[in-house]
VOGU-3710 file (C-alpha; in Angstrom, 3 decimals, decimal comma):
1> xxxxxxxxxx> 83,333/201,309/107,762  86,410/201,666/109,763  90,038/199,964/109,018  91,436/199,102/112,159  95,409/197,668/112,191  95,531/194,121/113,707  97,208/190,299/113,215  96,782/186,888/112,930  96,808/184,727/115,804  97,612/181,380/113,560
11> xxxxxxxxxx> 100,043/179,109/115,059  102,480/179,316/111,870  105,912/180,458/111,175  104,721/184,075/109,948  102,221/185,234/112,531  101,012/188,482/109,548  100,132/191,918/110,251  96,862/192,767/109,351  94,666/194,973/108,030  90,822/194,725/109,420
21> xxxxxxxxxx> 87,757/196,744/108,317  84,494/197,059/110,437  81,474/197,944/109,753  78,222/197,850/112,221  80,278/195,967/114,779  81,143/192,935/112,104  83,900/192,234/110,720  84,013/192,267/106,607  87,342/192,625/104,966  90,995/191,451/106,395
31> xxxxxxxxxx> 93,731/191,669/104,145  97,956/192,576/105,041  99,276/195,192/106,700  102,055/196,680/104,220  103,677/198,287/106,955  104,460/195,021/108,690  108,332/195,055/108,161  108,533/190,951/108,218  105,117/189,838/105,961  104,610/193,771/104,434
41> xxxxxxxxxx> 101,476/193,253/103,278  101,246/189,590/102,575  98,717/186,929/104,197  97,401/183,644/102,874  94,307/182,346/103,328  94,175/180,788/106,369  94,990/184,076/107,520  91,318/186,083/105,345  89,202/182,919/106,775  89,180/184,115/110,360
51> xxxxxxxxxx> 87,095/186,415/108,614  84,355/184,254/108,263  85,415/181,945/111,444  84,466/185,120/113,439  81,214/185,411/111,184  79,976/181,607/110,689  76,727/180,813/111,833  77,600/177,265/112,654  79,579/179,139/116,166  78,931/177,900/118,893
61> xxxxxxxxxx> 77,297/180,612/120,914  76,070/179,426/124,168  77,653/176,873/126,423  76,275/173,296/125,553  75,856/170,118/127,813  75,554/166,892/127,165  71,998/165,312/128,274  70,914/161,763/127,283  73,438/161,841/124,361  72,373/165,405/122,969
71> xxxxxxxxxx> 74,193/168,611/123,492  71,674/171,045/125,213  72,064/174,851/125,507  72,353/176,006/129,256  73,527/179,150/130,971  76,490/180,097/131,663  76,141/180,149/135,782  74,822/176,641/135,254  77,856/175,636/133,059  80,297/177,343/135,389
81> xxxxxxxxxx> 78,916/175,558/138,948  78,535/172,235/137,488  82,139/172,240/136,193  83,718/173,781/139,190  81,901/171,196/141,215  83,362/168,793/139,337  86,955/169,856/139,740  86,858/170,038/143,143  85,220/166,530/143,570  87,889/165,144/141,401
91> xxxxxxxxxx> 90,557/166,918/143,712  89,190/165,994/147,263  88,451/162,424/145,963  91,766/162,091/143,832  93,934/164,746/143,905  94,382/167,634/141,785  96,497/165,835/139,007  93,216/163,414/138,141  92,505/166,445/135,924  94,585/166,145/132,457
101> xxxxxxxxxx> 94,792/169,688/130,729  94,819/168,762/127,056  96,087/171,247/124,814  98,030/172,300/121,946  98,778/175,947/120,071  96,004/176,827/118,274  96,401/180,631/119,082  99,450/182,860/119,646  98,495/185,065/121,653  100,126/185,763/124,844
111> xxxxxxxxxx> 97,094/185,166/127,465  97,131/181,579/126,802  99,475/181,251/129,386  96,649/182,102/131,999  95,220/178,442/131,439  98,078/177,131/132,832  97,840/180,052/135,732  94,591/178,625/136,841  95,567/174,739/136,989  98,792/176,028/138,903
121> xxxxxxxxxx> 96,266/177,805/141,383  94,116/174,643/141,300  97,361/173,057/142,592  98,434/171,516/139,714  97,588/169,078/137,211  98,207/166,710/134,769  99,839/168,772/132,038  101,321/167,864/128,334  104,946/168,479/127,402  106,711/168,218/124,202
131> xxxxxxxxxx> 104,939/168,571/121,030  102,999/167,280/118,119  104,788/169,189/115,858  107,957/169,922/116,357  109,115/168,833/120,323  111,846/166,632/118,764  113,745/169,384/116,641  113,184/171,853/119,742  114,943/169,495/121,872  118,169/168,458/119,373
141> xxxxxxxxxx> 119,171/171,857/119,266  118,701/172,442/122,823  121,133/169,883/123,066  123,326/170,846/121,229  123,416/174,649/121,496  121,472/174,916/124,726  118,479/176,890/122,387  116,867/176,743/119,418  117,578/179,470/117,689  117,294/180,656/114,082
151> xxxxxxxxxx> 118,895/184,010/111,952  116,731/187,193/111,738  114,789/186,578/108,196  116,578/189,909/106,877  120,274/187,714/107,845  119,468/185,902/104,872  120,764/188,613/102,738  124,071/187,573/103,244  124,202/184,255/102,279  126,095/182,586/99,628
161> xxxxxxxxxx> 123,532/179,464/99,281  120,529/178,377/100,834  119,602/174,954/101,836  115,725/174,584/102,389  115,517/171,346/104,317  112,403/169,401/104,247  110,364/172,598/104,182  107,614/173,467/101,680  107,919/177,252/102,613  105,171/178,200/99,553
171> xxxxxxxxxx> 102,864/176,154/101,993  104,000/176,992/105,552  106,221/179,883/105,162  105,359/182,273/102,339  107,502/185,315/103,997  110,363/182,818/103,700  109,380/181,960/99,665  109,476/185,993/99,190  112,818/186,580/100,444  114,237/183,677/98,574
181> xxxxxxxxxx> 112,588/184,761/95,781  114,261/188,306/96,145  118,013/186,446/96,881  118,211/184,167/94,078  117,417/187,347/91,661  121,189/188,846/93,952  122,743/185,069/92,734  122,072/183,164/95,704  122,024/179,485/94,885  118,656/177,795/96,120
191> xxxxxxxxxx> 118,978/174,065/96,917  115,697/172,172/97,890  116,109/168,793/99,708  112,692/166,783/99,977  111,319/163,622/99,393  108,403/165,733/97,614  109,425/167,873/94,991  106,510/171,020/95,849  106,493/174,734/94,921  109,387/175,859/96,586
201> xxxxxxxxxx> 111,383/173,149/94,414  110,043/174,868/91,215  112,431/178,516/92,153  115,497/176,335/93,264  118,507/176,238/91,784  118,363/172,109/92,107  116,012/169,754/93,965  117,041/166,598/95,940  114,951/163,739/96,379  115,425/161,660/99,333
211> xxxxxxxxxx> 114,204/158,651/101,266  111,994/159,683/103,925  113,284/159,764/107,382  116,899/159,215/106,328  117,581/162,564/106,316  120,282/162,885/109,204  122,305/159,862/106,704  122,385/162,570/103,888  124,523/164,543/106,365  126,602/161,963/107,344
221> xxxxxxxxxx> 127,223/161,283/103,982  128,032/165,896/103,014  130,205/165,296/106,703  132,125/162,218/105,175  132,786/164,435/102,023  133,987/167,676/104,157  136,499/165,853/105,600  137,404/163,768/103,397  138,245/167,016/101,086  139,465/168,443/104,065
231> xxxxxxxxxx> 136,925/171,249/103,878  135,627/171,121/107,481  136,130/174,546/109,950  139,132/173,177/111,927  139,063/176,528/113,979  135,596/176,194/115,129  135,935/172,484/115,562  139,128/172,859/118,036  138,166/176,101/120,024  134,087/175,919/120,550
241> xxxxxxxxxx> 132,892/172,277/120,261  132,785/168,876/122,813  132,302/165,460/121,183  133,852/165,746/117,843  135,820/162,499/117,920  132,392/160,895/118,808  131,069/162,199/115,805  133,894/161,281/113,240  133,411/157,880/115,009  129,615/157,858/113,877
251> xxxxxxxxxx> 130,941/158,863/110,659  133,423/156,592/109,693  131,264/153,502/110,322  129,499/153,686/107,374  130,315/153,763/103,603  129,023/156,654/101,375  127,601/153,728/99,482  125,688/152,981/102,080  124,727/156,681/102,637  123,701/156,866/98,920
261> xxxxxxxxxx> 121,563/153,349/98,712  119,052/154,112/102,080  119,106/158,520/101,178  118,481/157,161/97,326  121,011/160,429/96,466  123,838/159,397/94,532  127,239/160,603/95,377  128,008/163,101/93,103  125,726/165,228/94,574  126,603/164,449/97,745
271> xxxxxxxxxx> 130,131/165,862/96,819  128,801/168,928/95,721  126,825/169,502/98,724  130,029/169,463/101,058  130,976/172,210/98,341  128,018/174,086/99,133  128,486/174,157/102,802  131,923/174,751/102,892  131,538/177,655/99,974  129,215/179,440/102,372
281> xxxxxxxxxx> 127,681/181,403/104,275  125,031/178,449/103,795  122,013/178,921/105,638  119,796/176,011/105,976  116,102/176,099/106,871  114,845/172,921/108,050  111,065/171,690/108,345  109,088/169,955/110,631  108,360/166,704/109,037  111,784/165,118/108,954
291> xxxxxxxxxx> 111,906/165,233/112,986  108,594/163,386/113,397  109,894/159,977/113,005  111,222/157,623/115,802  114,874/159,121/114,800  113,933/162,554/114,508  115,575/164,124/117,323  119,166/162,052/115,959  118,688/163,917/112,133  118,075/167,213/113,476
301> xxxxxxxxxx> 121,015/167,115/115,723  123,284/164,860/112,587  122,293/168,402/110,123  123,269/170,481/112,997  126,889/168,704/113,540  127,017/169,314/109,235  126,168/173,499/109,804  128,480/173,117/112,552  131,219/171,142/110,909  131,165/173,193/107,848
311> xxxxxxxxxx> 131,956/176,523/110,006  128,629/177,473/109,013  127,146/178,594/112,678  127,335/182,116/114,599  127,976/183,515/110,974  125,739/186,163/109,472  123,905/184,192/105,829  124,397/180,960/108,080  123,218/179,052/110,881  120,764/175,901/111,064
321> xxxxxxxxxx> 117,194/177,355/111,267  114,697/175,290/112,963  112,688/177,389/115,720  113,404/180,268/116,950  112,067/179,868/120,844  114,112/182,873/121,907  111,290/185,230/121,018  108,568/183,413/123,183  111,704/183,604/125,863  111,804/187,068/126,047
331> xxxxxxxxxx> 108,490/187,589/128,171  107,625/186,577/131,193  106,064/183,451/131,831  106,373/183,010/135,449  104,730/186,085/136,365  101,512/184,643/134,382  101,089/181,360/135,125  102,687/181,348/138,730  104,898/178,022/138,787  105,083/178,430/142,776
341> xxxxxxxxxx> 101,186/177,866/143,324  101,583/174,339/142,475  101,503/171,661/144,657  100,825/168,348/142,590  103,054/167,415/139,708  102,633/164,716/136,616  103,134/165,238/132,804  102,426/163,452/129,720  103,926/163,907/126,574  101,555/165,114/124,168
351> xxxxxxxxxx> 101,656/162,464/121,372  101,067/159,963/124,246  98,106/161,144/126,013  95,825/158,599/125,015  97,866/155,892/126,010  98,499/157,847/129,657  95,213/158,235/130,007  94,164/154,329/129,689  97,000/153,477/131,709  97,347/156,349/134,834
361> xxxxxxxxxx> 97,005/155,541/138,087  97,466/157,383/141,529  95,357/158,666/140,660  93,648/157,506/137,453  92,431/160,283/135,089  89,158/160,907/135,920  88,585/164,786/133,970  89,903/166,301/130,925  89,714/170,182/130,176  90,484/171,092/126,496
371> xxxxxxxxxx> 91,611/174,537/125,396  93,577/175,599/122,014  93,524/172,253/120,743  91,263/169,437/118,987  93,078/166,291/119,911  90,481/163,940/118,388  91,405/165,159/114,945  95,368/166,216/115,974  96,709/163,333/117,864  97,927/160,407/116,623
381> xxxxxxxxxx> 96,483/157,216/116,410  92,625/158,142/116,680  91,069/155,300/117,433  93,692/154,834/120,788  92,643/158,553/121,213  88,721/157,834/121,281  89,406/155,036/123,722  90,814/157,608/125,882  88,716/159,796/125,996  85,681/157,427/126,071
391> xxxxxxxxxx> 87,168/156,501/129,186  87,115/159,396/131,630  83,845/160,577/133,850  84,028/164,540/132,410  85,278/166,096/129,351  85,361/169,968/129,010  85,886/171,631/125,902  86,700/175,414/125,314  85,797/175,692/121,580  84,710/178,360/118,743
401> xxxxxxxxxx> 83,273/175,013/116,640  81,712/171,847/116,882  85,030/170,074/116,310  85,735/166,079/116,927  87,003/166,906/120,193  84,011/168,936/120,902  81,752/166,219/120,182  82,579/163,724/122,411  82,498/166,506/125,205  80,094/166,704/128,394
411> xxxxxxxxxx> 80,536/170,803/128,455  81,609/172,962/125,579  82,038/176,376/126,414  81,782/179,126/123,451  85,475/180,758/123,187  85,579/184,318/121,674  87,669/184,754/118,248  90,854/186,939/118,030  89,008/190,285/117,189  86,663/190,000/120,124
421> xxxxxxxxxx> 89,431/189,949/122,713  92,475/192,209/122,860  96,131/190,670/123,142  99,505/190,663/121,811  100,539/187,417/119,223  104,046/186,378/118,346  105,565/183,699/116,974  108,598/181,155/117,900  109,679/180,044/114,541  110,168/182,782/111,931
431> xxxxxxxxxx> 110,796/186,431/112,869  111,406/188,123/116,173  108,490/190,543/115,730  105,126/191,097/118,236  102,161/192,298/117,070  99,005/193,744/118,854  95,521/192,095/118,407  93,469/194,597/119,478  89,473/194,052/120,250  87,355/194,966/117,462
441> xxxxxxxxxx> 83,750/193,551/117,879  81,768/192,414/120,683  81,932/188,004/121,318  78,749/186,988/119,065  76,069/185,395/121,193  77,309/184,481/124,659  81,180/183,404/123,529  83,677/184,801/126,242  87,232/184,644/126,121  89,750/182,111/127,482
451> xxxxxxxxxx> 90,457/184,411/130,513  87,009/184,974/131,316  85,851/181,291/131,342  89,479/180,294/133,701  88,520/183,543/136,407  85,157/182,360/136,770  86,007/178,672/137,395  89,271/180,221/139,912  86,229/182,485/141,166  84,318/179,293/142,099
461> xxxxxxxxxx> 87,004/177,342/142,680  88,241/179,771/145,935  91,173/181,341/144,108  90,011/183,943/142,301  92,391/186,383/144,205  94,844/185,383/141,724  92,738/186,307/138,756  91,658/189,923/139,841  93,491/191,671/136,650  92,399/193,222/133,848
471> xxxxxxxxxx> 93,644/192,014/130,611  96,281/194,589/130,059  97,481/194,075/133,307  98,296/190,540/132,290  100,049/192,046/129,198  102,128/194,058/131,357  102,955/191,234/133,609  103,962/189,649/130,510  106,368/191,722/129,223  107,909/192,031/132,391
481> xxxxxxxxxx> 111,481/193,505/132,104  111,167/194,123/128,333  109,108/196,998/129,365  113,063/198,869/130,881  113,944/198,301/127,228  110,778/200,348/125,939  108,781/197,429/124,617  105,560/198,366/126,855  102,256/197,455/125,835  101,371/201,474/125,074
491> xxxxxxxxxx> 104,159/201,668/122,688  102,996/198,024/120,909  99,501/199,001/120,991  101,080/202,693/118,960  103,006/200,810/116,586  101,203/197,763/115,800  104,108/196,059/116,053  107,408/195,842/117,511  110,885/193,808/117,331  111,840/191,701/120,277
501> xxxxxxxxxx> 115,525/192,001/121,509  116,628/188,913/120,671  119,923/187,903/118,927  119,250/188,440/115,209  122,398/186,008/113,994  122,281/183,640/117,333  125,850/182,412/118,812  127,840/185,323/116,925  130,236/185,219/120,123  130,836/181,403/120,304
511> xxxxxxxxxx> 129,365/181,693/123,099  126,565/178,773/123,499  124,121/177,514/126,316  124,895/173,950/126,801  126,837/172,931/130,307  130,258/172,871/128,413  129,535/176,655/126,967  130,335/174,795/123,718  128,046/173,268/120,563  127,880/169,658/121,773
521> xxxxxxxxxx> 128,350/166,633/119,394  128,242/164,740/122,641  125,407/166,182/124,671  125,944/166,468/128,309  121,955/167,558/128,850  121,484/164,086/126,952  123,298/162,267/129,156  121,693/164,323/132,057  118,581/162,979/131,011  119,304/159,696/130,881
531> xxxxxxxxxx> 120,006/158,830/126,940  122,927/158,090/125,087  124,324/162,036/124,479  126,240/160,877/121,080  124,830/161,006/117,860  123,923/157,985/116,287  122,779/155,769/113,409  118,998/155,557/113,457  116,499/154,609/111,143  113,146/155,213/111,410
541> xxxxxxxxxx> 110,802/152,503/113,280  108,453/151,490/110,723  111,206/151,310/107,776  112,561/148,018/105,734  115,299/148,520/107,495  113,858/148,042/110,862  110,897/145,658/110,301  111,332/143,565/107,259  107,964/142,006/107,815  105,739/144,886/108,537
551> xxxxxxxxxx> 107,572/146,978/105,005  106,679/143,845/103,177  102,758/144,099/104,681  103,111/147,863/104,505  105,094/148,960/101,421  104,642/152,579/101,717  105,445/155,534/103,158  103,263/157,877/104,463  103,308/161,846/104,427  100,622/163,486/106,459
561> xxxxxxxxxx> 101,526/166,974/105,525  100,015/170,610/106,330  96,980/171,954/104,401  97,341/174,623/102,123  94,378/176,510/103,200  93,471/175,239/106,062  95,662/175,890/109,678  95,383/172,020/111,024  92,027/171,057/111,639  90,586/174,878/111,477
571> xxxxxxxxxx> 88,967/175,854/108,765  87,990/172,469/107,086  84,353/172,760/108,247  84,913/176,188/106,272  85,917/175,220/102,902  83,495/173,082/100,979  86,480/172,441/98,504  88,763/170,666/101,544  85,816/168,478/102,645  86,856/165,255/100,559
581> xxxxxxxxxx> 90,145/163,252/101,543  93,006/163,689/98,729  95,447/161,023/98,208  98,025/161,730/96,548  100,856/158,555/95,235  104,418/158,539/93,733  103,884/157,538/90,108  105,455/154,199/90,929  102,476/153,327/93,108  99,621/154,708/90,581
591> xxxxxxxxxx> 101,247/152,619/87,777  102,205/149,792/89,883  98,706/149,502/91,363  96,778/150,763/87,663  95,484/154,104/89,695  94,476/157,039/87,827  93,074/160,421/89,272  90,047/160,802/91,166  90,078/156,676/91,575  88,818/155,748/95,397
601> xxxxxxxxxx> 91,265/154,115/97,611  91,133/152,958/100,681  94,798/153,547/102,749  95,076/151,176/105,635  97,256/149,842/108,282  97,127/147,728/111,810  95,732/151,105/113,849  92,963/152,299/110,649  92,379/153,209/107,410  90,957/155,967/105,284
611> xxxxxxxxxx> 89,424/156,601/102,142  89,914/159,329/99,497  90,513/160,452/95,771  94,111/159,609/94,349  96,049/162,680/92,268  99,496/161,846/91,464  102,496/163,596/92,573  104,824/165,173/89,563  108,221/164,484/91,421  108,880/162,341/94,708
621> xxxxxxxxxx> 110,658/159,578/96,182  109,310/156,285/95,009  106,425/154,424/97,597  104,985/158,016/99,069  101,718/158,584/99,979  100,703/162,012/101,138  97,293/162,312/102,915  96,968/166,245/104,521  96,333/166,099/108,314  93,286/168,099/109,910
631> xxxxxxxxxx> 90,440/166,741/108,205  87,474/166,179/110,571  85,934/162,824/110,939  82,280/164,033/109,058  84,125/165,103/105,576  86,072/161,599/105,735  88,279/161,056/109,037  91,514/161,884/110,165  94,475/160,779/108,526  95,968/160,512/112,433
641> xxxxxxxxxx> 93,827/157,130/112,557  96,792/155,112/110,244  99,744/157,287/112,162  101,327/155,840/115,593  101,384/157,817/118,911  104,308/156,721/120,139  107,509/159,138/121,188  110,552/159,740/118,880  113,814/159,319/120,439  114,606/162,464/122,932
651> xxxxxxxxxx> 111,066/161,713/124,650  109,277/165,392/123,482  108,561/164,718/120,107  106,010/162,449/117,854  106,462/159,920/115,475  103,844/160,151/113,076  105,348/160,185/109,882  107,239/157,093/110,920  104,007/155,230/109,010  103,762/152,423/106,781
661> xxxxxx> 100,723/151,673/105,001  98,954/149,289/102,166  96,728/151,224/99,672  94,200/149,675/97,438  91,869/150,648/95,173  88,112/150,815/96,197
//
């Protein structure tokens, strides 16, 4: 047996060190690496299934095609023509951008960029922007600091209080829950705001319920306090911000009574938040969920103004802490996927590719290629997403599993693990640290990796000139100019890790991306793109307060939030305990409705509905239903076939917690 230092390529806030042991070219053990200064030893269990992901024998193995309805194994020169062929028939008949590159960010590693290297060779295609998960948030704080940009997770030693924001970090950011677990013991006061009161509540110092999706009201309401107590940074305010009369406008046209009655927080503590922030340094972490609502983009950017406001940004134990996209900005991106090569041009955001897809023309979709994602599960509004997909001549799938998406495929090609391919992983939301992957067994059966599935279409395709590299070369090309700052790939592969330059307590000078140079109330790359730049009052789109009719058909509000053990739609097909839907209700709906545990019910709206096994929250809001997103259609369905697909405000985020549903019981 032989231990071999390595990490996880998980598309989560921590991306772990780990440690791997190897024995007869399989791998048998992973556990932490404790010399991992960020996650020292400390990896959950998505993190010890890629264990048996690597080892399953449900992999596929071979490349697949579809023949009369069945999948049939073929070769992989076979596979490779008939694809290729395709492609290029698609092109000459259509153009290049009849070929929609579906993807999301399954894996971290750094050589997913070549994907979109060899559709920028093919001349470009129909790509995805924005994001499932969290476009909106990335582009509020672009717009109002010209990044997104969070503290080092060490800067949290010198805060005064901590704000977790709609983030359950005991389910999607243990590294987080550890150092707040190690700060409150120094005195740090822990607040938890949430319409779910979850395991990070249980350490805080107090938990606030709130109405879902009217988070950016609940700081409108701490910003009417701060001034009203005259507490606001007048310094910052006057010397490094645009728009601030816009926002006090926003502010003063509605009550705190108002605030309180649609945030369901009463005003007491609303005072003693503006205390908290102006008391500071107050760092606050914010989570996903609260942006993926029709108004998202608006409440990320309305608790931004409040960290603002309060004089709580470019301070070390502050800052508003959403991403932290600097660290996937300090490679080089160009180099790898070569921008210049392309000649056609279209893009759909992600949450709306079904809809694209039914609807494109000149030229129509006519071939979708799948990589790092499993959009039949992932995307909103399934059934729209079937549709789609139903509706195009070729579907290609790059896949480990037989997932949803992989089903409905013509092709699936078998994709190699982490440990059979070598590569370097970081992540853009937590720490600034990357981490080398290196190869540790040999791709089971005929699995290859991403690269060598794209080079052998480019090969056929009459560009492989761009794809004669080794995979460390692409590293290298990759790292570009961080390699005159010693960050080469020898000296990551020696350490295991390494810390990216990157600034560990962002907009210390004042100094801030946006066209003014200054944080923005008013955003100037808003108004550059067309919207409104101001901040605003808005409510979610499927609210009471929007559509009286469809709350009254739909009383409740629906959660569809991240599996504990599973990363997405992963590992379900893993875990025999995740393979039944869980529903769980506020008590107001179980006693309101007579439900007890384990009862069936069957959730539905106007787009689906699904059925499951009720358990009943402790603490929450009142009318919230949580349903976990990822499961696969065989152990029950996807919750994503109740949630809508269309685009939250900025245009690069979803909407699918803005849901309403009925639930009955079965």
């Amino acid at each position: 047996m032989t231990t071999y230092k390595s990490t996880c390529p998980l598309n989560c806030w921590d991306n772990c060190g780990f440690v791997v042991e190897v024995e007869d070219g399989k791998i048998v053990k992973i556990d932490g690496d404790k010399e991992h200064p960020i996650t020292k030893g400390k990896i959950c269990g998505r993190g010890r299934m890629l264990e048996a992901r690597t080892n399953s024998d449900d992999r596929v193995l071979y490349p697949l095609k579809k023949i009369d309805g069945e999948f049939q194994r073929i070769t992989w020169e076979q596979a490779l023509t008939e694809i290729s062929d395709k492609l290029a028939d698609v092109k000459q008949t259509f153009g290049s951008t009849a070929v929609l590159h579906s993807h999301d960010y399954a894996n971290g590693g750094l050589l997913t960029k070549i994907a979109n290297r060899f559709f920028n060779s093919f001349g470009g295609a129909t790509e995805l922007i924005g994001s499932i998960c969290w476009g909106s948030g990335i582009e509020a704080q672009n717009w109002d600091f010209g990044n997104a940009a969070s503290h080092a997770p060490e800067d949290i030693y010198n805060s005064k209080n901590v704000i977790i924001w709609g983030r359950n970090v005991t389910r999607t950011n243990m590294h987080l829950f550890g150092y707040l677990q190690e700060v409150r013991k120094k005195g740090v006061k822990i607040i938890v705001i949430d319409p779910i009161y979850n395991g990070t509540a249980k350490i805080a110092d107090s938990y606030i319920s709130i109405t879902p999706g009217m988070d950016g009201f609940l700081a409108i309401g701490i910003m009417k306090e701060l001034i009203r107590l005259d507490l606001q940074d007048k310094t910052f305010l006057e010397k490094y911000t645009v728009g601030y009369e816009d926002l006090v406008e926003i502010i003063d046209s509605i009550s705190i009574q108002k605030v309180e009655k649609l945030t369901n927080v009463p005003r007491e503590t609303i005072t003693k938040l503006a205390h908290v922030y102006s008391e500071g340094p107050t760092a606050t972490y914010m989570g996903l969920g609260m942006q993926r609502y029709a108004n998202g983009g608006n409440t990320i950017r309305l608790i931004d103004a409040l960290v603002a406001v309060s004089g709580n940004v470019g301070i070390p134990g502050g800052g508003a802490n959403f991403g932290n996209t600097q660290v996937g900005q300090s490679f080089d991106s160009e180099a790898l996927t070569l921008p210049e090569k392309k000649k056609e041009s279209r893009a759909f955001v992600m949450t709306e590719q079904a809809e694209k897809i039914l609807t494109a023309t000149e030229p129509p979709i006519k071939m979708i290629m799948v990589s790092c994602g499993n959009p039949l599960t992932q995307v909103p509004n399934t059934a729209l997403v079937q549709e789609a997909f139903h509706s195009v001549d070729s579907i290609v799938v790059l896949e480990q599993f037989m997932t949803d998406t992989a089903r409905l495929a013509d092709y699936v090609l078998p994709s190699a693990t982490v440990f059979e391919e070598e590569d370097i992983y970081y992540s853009s939301m937590f720490h600034h640290y990357v981490n080398y992957g290196p190869k540790l067994v040999e791709a089971r059966g005929e699995a290859k990796s991403d690269v060598w599935i794209w080079t052998e279409l480019a090969k056929r395709l009459g560009f492989g000139e761009d794809f004669n590299y080794a995979r460390e070369e692409y590293i290298k090309m990759g790292l570009g100019s961080l390699q005159d700052e010693g960050i080469t790939f020898e000296t990551i592969k020696e350490n295991s890790h390494m810390p990216l330059p990157v600034n560990l307590v962002p907009w210390h000078d004042f100094q801030f991306t946006t066209p003014s140079g200054k944080f923005e109330f008013t955003s100037a790359i808003g108004e550059m793109k067309g919207y409104d730049g101001r901040l605003q009052l808005s409510y979610p789109r499927e609210s009471v307060y929007t559509d009286k009719e469809l709350a009254r058909k739909y009383p409740y509000s629906l959660l569809t939030i991240h599996p504990l053990r599973s990363n997405h739609s992963q590992h379900y097909h893993l875990i025999e305990s995740l393979q039944t839907v869980k529903v769980e209700v506020s008590k107001d709906i179980a006693e309101n409705l007579g439900l007890l545990p384990n009862d069936i019910v069957r959730v539905f709206n106007e787009r689906g509905e699904i059925k499951g096994k009720v358990q009943i929250l402790k603490e929450s809001s009142p009318n919230i239903v949580c349903i976990d997103e990822g499961q696969w259609h065989i152990f029950g369905g996807s919750v994503n076939s109740l949630t809508p697909h269309e685009v939250s405000d900025n245009g690069l985020g979803s909407s699918l917690y803005d849901c309403l549903v009925g639930i009955e019981k079965v």
